[in-house]
C-alpha positions as YAML, in Angstrom:
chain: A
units: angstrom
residues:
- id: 1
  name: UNK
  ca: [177.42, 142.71, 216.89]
- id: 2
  name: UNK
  ca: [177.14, 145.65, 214.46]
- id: 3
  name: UNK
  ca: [175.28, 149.01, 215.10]
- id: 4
  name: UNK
  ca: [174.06, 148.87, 211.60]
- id: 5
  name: UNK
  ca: [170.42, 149.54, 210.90]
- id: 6
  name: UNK
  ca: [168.98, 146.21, 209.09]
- id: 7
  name: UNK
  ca: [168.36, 146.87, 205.59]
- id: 8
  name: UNK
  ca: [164.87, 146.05, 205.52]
- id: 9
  name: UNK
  ca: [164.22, 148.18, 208.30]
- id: 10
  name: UNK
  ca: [165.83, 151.22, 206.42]
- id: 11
  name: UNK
  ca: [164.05, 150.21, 203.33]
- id: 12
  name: UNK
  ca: [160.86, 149.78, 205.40]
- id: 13
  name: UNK
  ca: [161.22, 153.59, 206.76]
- id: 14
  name: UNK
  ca: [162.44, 155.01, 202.94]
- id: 15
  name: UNK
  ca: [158.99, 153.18, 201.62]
- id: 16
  name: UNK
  ca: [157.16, 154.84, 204.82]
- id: 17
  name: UNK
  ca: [158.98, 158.37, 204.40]
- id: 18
  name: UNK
  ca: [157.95, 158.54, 200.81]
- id: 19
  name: UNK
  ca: [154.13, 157.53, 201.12]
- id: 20
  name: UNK
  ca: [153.66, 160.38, 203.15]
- id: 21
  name: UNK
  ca: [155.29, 162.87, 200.88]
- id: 22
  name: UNK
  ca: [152.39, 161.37, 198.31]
- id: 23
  name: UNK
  ca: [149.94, 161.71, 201.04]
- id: 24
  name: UNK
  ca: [148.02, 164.80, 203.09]
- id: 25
  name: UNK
  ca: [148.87, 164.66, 206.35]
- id: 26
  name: UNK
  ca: [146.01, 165.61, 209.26]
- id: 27
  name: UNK
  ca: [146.46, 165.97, 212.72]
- id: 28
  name: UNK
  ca: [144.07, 162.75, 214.56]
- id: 29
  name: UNK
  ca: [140.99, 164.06, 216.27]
- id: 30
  name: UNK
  ca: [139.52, 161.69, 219.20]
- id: 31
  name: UNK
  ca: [135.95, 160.51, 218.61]
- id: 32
  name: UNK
  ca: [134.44, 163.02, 220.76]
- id: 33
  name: UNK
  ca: [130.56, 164.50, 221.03]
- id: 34
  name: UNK
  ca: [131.97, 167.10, 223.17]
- id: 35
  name: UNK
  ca: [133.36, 169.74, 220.26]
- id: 36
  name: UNK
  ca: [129.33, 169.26, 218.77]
- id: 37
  name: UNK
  ca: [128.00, 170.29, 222.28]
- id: 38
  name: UNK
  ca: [130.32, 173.17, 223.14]
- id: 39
  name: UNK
  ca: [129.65, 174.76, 219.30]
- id: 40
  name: UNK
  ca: [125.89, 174.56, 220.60]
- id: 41
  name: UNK
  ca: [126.97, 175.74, 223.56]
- id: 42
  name: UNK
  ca: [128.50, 179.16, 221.68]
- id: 43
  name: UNK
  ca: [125.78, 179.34, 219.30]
- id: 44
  name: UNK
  ca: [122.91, 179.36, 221.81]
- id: 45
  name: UNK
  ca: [124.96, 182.00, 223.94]
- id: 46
  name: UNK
  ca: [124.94, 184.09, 220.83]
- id: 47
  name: UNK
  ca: [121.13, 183.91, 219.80]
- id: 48
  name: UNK
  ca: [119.65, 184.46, 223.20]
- id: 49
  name: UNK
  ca: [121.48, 187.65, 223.71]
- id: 50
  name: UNK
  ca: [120.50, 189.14, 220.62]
- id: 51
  name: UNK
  ca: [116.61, 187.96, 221.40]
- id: 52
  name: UNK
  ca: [117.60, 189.11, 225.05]
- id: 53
  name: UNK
  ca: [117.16, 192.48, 223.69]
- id: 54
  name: UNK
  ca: [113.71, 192.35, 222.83]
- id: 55
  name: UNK
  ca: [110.62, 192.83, 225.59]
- id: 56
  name: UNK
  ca: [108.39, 190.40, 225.29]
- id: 57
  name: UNK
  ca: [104.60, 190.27, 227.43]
- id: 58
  name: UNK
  ca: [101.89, 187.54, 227.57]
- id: 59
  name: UNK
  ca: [99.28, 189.10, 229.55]
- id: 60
  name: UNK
  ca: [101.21, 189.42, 233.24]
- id: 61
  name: UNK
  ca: [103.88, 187.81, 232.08]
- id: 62
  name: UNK
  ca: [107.47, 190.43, 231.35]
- id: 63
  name: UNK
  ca: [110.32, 188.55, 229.91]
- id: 64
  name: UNK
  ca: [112.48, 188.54, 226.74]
- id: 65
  name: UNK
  ca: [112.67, 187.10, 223.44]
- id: 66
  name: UNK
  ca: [115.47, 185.03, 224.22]
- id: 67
  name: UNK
  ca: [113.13, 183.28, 227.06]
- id: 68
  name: UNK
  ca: [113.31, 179.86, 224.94]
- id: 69
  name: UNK
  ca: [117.02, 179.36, 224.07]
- id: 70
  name: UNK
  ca: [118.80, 180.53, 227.26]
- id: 71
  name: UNK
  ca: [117.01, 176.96, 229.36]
- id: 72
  name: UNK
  ca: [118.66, 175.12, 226.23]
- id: 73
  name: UNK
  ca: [122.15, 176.48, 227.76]
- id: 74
  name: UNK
  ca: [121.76, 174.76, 231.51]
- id: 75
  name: UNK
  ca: [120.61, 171.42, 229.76]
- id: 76
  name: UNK
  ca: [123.69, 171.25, 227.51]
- id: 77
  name: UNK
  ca: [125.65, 172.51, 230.99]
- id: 78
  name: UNK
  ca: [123.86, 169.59, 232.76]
- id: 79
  name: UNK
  ca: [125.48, 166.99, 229.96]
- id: 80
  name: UNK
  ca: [128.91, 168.35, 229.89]
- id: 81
  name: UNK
  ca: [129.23, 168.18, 234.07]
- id: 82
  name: UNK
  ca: [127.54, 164.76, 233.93]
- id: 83
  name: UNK
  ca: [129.55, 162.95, 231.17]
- id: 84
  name: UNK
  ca: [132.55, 165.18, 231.03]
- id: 85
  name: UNK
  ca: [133.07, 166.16, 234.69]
- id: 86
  name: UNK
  ca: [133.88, 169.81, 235.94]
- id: 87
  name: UNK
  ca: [137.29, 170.62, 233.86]
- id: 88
  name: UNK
  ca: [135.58, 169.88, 230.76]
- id: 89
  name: UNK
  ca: [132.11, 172.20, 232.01]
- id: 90
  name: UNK
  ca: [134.78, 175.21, 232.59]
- id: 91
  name: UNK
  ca: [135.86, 174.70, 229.32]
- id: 92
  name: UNK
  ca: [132.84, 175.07, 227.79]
- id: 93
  name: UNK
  ca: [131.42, 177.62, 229.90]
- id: 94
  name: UNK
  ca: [134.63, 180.04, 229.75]
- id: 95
  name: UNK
  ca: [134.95, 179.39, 225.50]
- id: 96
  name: UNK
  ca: [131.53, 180.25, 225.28]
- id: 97
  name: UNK
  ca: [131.80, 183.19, 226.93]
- id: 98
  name: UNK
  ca: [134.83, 184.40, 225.32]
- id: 99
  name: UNK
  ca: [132.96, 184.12, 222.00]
- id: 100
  name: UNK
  ca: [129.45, 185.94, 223.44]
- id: 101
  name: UNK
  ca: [132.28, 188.87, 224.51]
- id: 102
  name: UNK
  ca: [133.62, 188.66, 220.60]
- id: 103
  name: UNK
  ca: [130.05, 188.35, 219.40]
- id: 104
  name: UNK
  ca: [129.28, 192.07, 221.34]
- id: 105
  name: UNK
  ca: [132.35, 193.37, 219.95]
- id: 106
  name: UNK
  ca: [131.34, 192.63, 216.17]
- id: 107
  name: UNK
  ca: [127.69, 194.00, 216.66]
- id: 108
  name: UNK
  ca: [129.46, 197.37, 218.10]
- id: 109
  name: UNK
  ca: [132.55, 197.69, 215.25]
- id: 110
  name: UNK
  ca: [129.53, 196.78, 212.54]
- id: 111
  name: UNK
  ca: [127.39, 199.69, 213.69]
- id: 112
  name: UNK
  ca: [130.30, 202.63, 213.98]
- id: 113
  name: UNK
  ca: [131.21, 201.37, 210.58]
- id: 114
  name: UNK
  ca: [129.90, 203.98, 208.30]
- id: 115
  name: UNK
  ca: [126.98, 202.83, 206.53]
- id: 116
  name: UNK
  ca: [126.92, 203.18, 202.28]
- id: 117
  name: UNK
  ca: [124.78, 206.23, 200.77]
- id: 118
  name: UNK
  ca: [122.21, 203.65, 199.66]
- id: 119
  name: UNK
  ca: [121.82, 202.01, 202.87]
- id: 120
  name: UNK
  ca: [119.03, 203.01, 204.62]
- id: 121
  name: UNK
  ca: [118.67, 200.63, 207.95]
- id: 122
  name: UNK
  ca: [120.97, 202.11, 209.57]
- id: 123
  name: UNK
  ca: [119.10, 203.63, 212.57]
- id: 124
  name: UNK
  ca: [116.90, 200.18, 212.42]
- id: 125
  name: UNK
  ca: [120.33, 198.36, 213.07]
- id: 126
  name: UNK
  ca: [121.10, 200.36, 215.91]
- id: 127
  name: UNK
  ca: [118.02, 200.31, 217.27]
- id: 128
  name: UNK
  ca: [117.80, 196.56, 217.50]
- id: 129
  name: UNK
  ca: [121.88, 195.44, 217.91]
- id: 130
  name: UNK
  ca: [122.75, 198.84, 219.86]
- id: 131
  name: UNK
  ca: [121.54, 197.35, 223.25]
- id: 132
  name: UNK
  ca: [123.43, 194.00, 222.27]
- id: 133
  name: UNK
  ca: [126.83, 195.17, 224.26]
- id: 134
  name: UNK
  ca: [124.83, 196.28, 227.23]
- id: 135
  name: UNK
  ca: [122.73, 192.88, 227.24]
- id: 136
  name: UNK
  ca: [125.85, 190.58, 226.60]
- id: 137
  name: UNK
  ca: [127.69, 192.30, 229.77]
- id: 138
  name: UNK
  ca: [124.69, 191.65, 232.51]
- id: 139
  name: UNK
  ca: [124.08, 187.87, 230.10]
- id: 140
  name: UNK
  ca: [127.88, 187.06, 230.32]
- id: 141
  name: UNK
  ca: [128.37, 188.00, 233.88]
- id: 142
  name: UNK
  ca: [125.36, 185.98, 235.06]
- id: 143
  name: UNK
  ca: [126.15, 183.18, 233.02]
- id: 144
  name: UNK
  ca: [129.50, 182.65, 233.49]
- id: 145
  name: UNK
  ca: [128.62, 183.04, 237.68]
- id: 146
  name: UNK
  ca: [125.29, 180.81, 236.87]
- id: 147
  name: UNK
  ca: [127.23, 178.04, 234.77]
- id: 148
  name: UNK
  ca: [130.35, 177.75, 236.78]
- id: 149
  name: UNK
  ca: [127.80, 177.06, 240.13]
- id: 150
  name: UNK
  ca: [125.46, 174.93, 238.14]
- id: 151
  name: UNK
  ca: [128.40, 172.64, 236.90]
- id: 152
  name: UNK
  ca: [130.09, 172.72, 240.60]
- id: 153
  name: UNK
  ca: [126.76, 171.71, 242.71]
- id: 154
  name: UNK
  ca: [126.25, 169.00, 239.65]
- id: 155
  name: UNK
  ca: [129.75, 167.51, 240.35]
- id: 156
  name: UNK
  ca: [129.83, 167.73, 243.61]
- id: 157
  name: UNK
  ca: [126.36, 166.01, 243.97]
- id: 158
  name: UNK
  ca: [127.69, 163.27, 242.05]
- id: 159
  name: UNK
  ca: [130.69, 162.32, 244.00]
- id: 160
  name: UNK
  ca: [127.57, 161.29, 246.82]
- id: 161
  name: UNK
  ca: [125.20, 160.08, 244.63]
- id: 162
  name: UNK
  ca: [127.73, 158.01, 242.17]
- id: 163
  name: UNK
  ca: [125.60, 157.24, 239.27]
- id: 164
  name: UNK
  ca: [122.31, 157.33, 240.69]
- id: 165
  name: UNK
  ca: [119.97, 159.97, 241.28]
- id: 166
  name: UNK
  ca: [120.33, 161.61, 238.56]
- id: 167
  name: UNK
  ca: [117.34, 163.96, 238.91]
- id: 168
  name: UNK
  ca: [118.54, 165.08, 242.15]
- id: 169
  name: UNK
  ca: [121.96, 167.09, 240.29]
- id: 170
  name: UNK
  ca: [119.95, 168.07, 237.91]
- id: 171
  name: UNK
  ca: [117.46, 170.11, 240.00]
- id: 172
  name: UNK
  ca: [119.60, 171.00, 242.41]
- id: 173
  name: UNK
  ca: [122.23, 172.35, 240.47]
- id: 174
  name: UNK
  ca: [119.98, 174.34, 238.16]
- id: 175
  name: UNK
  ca: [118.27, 176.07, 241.35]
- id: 176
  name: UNK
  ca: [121.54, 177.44, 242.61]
- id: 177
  name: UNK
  ca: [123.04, 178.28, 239.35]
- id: 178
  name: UNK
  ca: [119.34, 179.57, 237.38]
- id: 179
  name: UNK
  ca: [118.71, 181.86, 240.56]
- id: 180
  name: UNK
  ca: [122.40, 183.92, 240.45]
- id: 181
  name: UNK
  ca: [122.18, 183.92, 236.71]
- id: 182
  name: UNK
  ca: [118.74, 185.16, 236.27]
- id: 183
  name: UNK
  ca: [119.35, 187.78, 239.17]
- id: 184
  name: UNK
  ca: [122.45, 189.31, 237.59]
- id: 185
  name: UNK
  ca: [120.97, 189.18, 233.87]
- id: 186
  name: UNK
  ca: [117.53, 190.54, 235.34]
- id: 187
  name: UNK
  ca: [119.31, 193.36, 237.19]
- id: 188
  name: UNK
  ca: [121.35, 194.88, 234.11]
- id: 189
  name: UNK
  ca: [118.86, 193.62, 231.28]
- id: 190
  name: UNK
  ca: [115.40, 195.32, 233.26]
- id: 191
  name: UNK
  ca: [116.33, 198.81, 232.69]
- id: 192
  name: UNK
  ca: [117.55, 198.17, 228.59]
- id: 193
  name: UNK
  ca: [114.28, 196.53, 227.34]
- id: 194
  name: UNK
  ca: [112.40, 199.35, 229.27]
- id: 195
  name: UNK
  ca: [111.23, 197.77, 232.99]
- id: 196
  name: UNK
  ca: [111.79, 200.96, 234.97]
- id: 197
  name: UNK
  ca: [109.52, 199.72, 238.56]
- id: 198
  name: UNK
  ca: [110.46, 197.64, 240.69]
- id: 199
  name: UNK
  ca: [107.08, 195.76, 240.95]
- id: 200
  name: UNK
  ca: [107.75, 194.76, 237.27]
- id: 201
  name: UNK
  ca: [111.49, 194.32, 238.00]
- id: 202
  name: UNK
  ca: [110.67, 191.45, 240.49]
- id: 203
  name: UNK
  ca: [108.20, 189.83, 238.17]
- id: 204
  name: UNK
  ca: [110.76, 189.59, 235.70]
- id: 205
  name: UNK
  ca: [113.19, 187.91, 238.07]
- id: 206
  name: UNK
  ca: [110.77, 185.76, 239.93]
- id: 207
  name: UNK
  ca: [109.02, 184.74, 236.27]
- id: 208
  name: UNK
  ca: [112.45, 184.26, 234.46]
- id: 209
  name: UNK
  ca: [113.96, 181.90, 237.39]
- id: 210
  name: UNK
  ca: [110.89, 180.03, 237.62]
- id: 211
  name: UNK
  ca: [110.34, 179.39, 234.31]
- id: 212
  name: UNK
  ca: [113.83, 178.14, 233.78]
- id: 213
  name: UNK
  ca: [113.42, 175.67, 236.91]
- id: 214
  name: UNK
  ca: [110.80, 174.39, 234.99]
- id: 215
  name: UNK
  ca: [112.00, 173.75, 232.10]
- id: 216
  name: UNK
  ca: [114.51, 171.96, 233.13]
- id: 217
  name: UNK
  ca: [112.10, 170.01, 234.83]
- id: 218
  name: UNK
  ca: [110.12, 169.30, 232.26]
- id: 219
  name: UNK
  ca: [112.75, 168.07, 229.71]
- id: 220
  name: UNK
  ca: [114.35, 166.38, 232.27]
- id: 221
  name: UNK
  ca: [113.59, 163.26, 230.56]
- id: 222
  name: UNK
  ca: [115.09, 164.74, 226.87]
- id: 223
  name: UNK
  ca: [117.82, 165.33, 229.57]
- id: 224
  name: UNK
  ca: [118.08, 161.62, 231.47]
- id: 225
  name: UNK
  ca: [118.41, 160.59, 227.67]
- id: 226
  name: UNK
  ca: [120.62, 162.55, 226.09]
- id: 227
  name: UNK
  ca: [123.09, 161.91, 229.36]
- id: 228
  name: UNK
  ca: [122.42, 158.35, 228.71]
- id: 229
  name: UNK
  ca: [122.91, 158.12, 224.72]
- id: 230
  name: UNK
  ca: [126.47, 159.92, 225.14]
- id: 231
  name: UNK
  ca: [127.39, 158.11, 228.46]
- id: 232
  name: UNK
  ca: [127.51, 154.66, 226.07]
- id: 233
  name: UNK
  ca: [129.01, 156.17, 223.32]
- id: 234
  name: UNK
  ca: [131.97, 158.35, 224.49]
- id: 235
  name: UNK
  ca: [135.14, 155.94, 224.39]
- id: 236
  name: UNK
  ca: [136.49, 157.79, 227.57]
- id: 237
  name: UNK
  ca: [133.44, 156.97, 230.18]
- id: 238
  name: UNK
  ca: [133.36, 153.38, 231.70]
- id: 239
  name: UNK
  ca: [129.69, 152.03, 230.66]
- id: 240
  name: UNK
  ca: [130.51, 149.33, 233.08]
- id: 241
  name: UNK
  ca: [129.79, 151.13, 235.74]
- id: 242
  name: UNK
  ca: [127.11, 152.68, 233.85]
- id: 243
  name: UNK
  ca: [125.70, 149.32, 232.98]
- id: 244
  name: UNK
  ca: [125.67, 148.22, 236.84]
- id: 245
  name: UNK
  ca: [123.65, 151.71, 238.15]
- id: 246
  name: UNK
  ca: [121.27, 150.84, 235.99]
- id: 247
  name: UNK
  ca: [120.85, 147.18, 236.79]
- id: 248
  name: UNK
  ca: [120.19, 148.33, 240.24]
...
């Protein structure tokens, strides 16, 4: 028997070899909704910190001006732990806060840059993206601690609970992780945006953590149906299973 490749066969690989020297080549991306949720992820991080730096006060109520975005951050933590598992949440959670970290570091080289003779905002710019740095540290730190214990408790609820109960990981895991986070942020953030007594310290806490709780109770069904929308449409999770939890 010869060793000889078959002619058509090396024809077959000439004609193949050849179309892609006519053609652009790409790399294959897998049909995915996680890269859309961790770029939310990122750009949420970024936005609350820099409203973070604002006080903000309705009547008895101290918190910040990035009161409304940070929640948004747990939800989309919530999804990625549910759908994507705990890996997948650390992923997230550590990218994220790598580009909050190079977010602070722009704001800081942007302001020592020496502004033009005609620019006049100068001290405005400061004023406003100065405490960024200082917010971003206590933000990071508490959400990197906050995330990483939210995603944990979620995943570990879920090995009991299988795919019921949702609402039970949800809470739960948002209590644990929404207290250390707020309590960290609160703790470095208070004294920047000009809280400087401890009565209105631990209304800032005790209002920021509750707050949060409730918002995530209060979307919770936004939540249940996000989770459930992705669930059926990511190739990689079995909807069989899926399908049977809910037939229950």
């Amino acid at each position: 028997m010869s060793d000889a490749t078959p002619p058509h066969t090396s024809s077959s690989r000439t004609a193949a070899l050849a179309q892609g020297e006519r053609q652009s080549l790409f790399a294959r991306r897998p049909r995915t909704y996680f890269d859309v949720i961790l770029a939310a992820y990122c750009v949420i991080l970024v936005l609350s910190n820099i409203g973070a730096t604002k006080g903000v006060q309705f009547g008895p109520i101290i918190t910040d001006g990035g009161f409304f975005l940070f929640p948004l951050a747990y939800v989309l933590g919530d999804v990625v732990s549910e759908v994507y598992g705990f890996r997948a949440a650390r992923k997230a959670i550590i990218t994220s806060f790598f580009f909050g970290a190079f977010s602070s570091l722009v704001f800081w080289i942007v302001i020592i840059l020496p502004p033009a003779p005609f620019y006049e905002n100068q001290s405005a710019f400061e004023t406003v993206l100065g405490p960024v740095p200082l917010i971003v540290a206590g933000s990071l730190l508490g959400y990197l601690v906050g995330q990483l214990l939210n995603a944990y408790v979620m995943v570990k609820v879920k090995e009991r609970t299988k795919e019921k109960h949702l609402w039970a990981r949800l809470i739960s895991s948002t209590m644990v992780g929404e207290l250390v986070d707020t309590v960290i942020f609160c703790s470095i953030a208070a004294p920047i945006i000009g809280i400087d007594s401890w009565s209105a310290f631990f209304n800032y806490v005790l209002v920021g953590y509750v707050y949060k709780v409730l918002v995530e109770v209060l979307i919770m069904p936004v939540t249940y149906a996000v989770i459930g929308w992705i669930k059926r449409r990511e190739p990689g999770y079995d909807t069989r299973v899926l399908e049977e939890a809910n037939a229950r």
